[in-house]
Phi, psi and omega in degrees: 000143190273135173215135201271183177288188186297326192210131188294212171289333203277328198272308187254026147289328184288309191288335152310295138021263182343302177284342144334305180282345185261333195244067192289356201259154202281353173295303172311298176290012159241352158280313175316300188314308158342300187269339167300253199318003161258355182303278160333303177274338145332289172307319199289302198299358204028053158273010153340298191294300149341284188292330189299300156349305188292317188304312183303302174329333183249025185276304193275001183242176180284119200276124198287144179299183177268169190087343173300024196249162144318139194282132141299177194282165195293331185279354182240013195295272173033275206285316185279332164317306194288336166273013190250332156280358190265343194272325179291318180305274195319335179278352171269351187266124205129291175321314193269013201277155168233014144261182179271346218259315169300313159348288206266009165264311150289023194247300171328291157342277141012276196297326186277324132012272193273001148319308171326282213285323191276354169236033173041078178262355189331299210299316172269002115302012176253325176274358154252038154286312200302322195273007176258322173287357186267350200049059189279175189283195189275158203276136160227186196223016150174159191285139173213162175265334194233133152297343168301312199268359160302287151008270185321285210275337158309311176303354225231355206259153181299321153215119171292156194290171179175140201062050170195167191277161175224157156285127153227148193023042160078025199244145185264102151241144172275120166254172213227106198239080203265118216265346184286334186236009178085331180313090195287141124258092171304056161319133148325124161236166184262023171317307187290297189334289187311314148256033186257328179258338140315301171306315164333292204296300167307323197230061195305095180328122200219115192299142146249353178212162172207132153240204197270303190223168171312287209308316165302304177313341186259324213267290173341280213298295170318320201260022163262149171290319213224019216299174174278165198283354186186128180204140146341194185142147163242110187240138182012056172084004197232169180267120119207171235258122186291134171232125151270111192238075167345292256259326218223036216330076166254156214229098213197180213195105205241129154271129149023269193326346187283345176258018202274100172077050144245084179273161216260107180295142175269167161069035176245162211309153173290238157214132195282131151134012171275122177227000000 
């Protein structure tokens, strides 16, 4: 039976936060980030149900110290170290906590940790560390032509995703994965607008390319091997932003205008591990 964890994103963003503010030094706080982001890419990848499963599954055993998985491939040795330092931080900071609510809200953390590492996810946390540095636009986790055929292949799935994006005809919808009745829902959402008039204001668009028309701008666009995760273009005189989404390779070609009476709030708290 699918079960979600003990505590959502809200919660254990907050005791990361916390610990963030008890702990300045950038070595501790370059561990803390480390555990923000699998925080993060659990939810982005619509792995809630999942990791709850898992979570559950480790309620009756003793919980293994840390470094006790399977090796990852040589190219990802790294990657498991810094979470194999990141799990010694936390358990001590967990050892040391002084309610039972904090224990076991860093005890969850802990556990979305050793989720990775133990269902050998390296090679996909690791490019979406790269696509959170690159400040690519927002992560989705696969492409459709149709909401009919978006649909289909949810239904298809053994536990289906929640809480993460999807495409359909290059469009941001979120999916809504209600595990008591089976019931999938897509809303539309409006991330990219929102980070289409960000980027403006942060990053004021200077074309790397320019054509006459789209059709030319997609054929470019198609014929790069490697493209970036994100560049300017100039299509007749108008901006818009070339997107590369690795993970699902898909290509897409987002206009400006999409960004038109969405404003960007200023002055807001940072978010930890933002300098």
């Amino acid at each position: 039976m699918m079960t979600r964890p003990l505590y959502d994103l809200y919660d254990t963003q907050e005791a990361i936060g916390k610990q963030w503010s008890e702990h300045p030094s950038p070595e501790q706080r370059q561990l803390l980030a480390l555990a923000r982001d699998a925080l993060l890419f659990v939810y982005a990848t619509g792995q809630p149900y999942r990791f709850g499963d898992f979570h559950k599954g480790l309620e009756s055993v003793a919980h293994p110290p840390p470094g006790t998985f399977e090796q990852p491939r040589n190219e990802f040795a790294s990657l498991e170290e810094g979470l194999n330092s990141t799990r010694a931080f936390l358990t001590k900071l967990r050892d040391e906590a002084n309610s039972a609510k904090e224990k076991e809200v860093l005890q969850v953390i802990l556990d979305i940790l050793r989720f990775i590492s133990s269902t050998g996810q390296h090679g996909a946390f690791s490019e979406y560390l790269e696509h959170l540095a690159a400040d690519a636009p927002p992560y989705a986790i696969a492409s459709f032509d149709t909401k009919e055929a978006a649909e289909a292949w949810l239904k298809r799935q053994p536990i289906p995703p929640d809480s993460a994006n999807v495409l359909i005809a290059d469009t941001y919808h979120y999916v809504i994965h209600d595990e008591r009745t089976g019931k999938i829902r897509l809303p539309r959402i409006r991330d990219l607008e929102y980070y289409l008039a960000e980027l403006k204001q942060e990053e004021p668009p200077v074309a790397t390319a320019s054509f006459a028309t789209r059709e030319e701008a997609e054929a470019w666009l198609k014929a790069q091997p490697k493209p970036a995760r994100r560049a300017w273009v100039s299509i007749s005189g108008e901006f818009y932003l070339a997107v590369y989404h690795p993970n699902i390779n898909h290509r897409a070609l987002y206009p400006l205008s999409m960004a038109e009476g969405y404003e960007v709030e200023s002055d807001e708290p940072q978010e930890p591990g933002d300098s």
